[in-house]
TORZATOR-800050 format. One record per atom (N, C-alpha, C, O): residue in one letter; x, y, z. Coordinates in steps of 0.001 Angstrom, whole numbers, plus 500000, padded with zeros to 6 digits. Atoms other than C-alpha are relative to their C-alpha. Example, Ala and Ser with C-alpha at 12.3 -4.5 7.8 and 13.67 -1.06 7.14 Angstrom:
BEGIN
NODE   resn       c1       c2       c3
NODE      A   500890   498810   500000
NODE      A   512300   495500   507800
NODE      A   500900   501200   500000
NODE      A   501936   501181   500665
NODE      S   499180   498810   499940
NODE      S   513670   498940   507140
NODE      S   499230   501090   500730
NODE      S   499739   502198   500899
END
This chain:
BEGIN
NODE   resn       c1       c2       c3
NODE      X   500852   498814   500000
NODE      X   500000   500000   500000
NODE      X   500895   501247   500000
NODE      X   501738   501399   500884
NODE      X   499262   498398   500422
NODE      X   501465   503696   498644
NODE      X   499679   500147   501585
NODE      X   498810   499567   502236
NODE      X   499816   498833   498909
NODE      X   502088   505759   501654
NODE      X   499746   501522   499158
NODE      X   500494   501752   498208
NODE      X   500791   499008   500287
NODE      X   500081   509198   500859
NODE      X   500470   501249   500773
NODE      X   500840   501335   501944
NODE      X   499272   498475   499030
NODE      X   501167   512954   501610
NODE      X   499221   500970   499312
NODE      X   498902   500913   498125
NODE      X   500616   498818   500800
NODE      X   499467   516052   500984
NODE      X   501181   500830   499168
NODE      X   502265   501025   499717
NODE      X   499099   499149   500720
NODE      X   501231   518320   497785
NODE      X   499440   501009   499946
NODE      X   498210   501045   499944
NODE      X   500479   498985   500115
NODE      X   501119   521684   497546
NODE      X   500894   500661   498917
NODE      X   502035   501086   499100
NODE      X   499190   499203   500976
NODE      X   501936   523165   494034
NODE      X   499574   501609   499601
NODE      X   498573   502282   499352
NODE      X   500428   498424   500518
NODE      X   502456   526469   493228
NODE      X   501449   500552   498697
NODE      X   502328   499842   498208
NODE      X   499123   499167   501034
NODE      X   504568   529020   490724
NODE      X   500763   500855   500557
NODE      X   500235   501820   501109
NODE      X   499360   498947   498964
NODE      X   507367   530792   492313
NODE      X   500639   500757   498478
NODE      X   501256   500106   497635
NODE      X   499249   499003   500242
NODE      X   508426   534189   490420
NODE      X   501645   499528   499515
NODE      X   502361   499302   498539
NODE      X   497991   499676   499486
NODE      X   512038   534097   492071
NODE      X   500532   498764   498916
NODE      X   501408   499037   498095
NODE      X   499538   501473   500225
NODE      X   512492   530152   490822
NODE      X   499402   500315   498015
NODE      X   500303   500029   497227
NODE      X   500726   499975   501060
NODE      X   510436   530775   487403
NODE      X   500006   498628   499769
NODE      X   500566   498238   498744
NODE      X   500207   501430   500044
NODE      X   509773   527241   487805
NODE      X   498543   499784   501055
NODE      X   498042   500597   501832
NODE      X   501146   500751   499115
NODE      X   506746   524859   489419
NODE      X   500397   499455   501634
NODE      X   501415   498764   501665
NODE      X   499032   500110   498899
NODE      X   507495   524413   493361
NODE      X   498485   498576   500860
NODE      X   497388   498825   501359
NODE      X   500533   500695   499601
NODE      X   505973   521314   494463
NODE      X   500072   499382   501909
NODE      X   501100   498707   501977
NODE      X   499529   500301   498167
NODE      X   506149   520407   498944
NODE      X   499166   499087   500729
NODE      X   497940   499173   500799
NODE      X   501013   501012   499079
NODE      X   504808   517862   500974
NODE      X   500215   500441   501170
NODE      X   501263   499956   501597
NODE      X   499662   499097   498980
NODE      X   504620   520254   504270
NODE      X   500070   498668   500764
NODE      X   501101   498723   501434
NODE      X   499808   500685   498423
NODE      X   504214   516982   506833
NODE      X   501273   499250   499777
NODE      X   501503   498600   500797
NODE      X   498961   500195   500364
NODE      X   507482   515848   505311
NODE      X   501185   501175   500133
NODE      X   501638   501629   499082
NODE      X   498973   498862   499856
NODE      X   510145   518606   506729
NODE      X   500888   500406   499455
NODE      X   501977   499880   499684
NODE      X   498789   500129   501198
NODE      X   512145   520107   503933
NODE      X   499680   499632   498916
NODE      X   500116   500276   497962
NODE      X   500172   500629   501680
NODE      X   510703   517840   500899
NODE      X   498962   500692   499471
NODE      X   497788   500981   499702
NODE      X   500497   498854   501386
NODE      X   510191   519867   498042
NODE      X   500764   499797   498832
NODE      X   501910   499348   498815
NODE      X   499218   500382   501259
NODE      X   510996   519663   494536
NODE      X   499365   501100   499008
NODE      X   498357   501741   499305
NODE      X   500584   498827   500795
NODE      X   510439   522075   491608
NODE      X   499918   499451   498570
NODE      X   500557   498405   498457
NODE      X   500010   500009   501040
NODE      X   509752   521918   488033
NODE      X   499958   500577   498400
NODE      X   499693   501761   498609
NODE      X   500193   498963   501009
NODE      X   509593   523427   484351
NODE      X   498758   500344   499667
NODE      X   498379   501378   499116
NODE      X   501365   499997   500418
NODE      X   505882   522122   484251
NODE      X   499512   499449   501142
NODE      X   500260   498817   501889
NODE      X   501080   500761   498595
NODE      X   503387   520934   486989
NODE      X   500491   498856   500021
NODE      X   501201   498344   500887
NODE      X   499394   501742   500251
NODE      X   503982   517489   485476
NODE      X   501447   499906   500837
NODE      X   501493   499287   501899
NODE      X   498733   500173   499871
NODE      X   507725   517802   485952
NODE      X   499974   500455   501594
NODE      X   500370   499379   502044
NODE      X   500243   499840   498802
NODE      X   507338   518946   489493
NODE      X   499125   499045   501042
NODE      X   499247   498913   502260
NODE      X   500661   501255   499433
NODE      X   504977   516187   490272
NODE      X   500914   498999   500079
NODE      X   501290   498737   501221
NODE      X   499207   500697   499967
NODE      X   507159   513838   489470
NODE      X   501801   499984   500832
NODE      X   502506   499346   501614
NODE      X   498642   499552   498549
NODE      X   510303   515185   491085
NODE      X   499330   499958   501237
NODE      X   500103   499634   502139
NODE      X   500259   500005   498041
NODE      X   508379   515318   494607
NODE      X   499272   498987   499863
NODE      X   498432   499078   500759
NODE      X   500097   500920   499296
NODE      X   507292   512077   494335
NODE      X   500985   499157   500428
NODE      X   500972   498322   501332
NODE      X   498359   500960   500030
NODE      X   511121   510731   493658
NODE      X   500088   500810   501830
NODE      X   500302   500192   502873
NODE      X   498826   499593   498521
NODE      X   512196   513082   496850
NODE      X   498568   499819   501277
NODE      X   498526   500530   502281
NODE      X   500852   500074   499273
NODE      X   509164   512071   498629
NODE      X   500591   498597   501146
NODE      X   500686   498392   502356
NODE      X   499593   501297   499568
NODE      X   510557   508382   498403
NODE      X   500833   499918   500629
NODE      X   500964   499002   501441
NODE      X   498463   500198   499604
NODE      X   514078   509396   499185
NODE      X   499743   500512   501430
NODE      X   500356   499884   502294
NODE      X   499845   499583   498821
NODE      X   513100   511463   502277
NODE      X   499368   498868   501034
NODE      X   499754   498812   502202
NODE      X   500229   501271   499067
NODE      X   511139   508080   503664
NODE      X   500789   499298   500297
NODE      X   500916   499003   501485
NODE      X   498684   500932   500239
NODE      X   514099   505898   502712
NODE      X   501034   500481   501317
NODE      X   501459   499672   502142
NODE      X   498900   499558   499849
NODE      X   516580   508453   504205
NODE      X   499696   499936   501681
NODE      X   500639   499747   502449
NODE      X   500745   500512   498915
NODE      X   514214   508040   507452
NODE      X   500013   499089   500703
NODE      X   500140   498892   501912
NODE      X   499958   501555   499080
NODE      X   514089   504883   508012
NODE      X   501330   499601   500125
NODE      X   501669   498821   501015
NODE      X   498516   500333   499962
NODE      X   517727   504638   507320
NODE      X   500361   500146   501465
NODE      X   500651   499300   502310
NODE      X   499510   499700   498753
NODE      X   518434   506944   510108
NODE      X   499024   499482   501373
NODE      X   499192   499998   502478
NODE      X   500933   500637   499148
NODE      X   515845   505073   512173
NODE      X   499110   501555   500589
NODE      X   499082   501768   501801
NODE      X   500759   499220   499273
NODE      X   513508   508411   512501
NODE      X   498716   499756   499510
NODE      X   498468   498798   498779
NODE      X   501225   500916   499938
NODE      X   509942   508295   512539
NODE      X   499487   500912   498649
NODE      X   499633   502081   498292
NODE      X   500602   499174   501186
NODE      X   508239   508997   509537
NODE      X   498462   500087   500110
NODE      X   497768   499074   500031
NODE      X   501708   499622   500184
NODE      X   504431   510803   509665
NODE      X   499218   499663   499162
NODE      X   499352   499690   497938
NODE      X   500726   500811   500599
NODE      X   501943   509272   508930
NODE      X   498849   501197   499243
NODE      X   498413   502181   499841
NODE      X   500597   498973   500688
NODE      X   499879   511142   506139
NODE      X   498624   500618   500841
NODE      X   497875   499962   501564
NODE      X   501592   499575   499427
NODE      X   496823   513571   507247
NODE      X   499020   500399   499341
NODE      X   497916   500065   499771
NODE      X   500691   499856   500995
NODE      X   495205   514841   504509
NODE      X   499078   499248   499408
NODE      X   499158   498040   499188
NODE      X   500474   500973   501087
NODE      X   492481   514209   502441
NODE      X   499900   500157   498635
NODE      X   499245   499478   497843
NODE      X   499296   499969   501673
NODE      X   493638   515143   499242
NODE      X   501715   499641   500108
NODE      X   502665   500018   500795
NODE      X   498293   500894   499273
NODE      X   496879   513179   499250
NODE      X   500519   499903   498522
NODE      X   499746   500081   497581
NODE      X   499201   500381   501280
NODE      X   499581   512401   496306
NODE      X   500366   498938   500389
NODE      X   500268   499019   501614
NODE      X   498970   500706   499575
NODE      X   501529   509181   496739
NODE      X   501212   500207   499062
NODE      X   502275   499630   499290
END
């Protein structure tokens, strides 16, 4: 079963790129040239920040949302 996170995309100016964040994930964010491409980058660093988690044995949050990405 996917593990689920809320995304929040938006358009940053400064970046002139797509800025994709999973806020209950601290830090993971990813950006893009297109929505698409920003979707896809924050689901790769979505995976890596779980991975990088469990590595270091910390606890990873459990999603809250109910509009969720996996």
């Amino acid at each position: 079963m996917p593990i689920r996170y809320e995304v929040i995309i938006y358009w940053s100016r400064e970046d002139q790129a797509y800025i994709a964040q999973a806020p209950e994930l601290a830090g993971c964010m990813a950006d893009g040239q297109t929505y698409q491409e920003a979707i896809s980058n924050v689901e790769t660093v979505i995976k890596e920040w779980i991975d990088t988690a469990r590595e270091l044995k910390r606890p990873v949050p459990e999603p809250r949302g109910k509009l969720m990405y996996a």
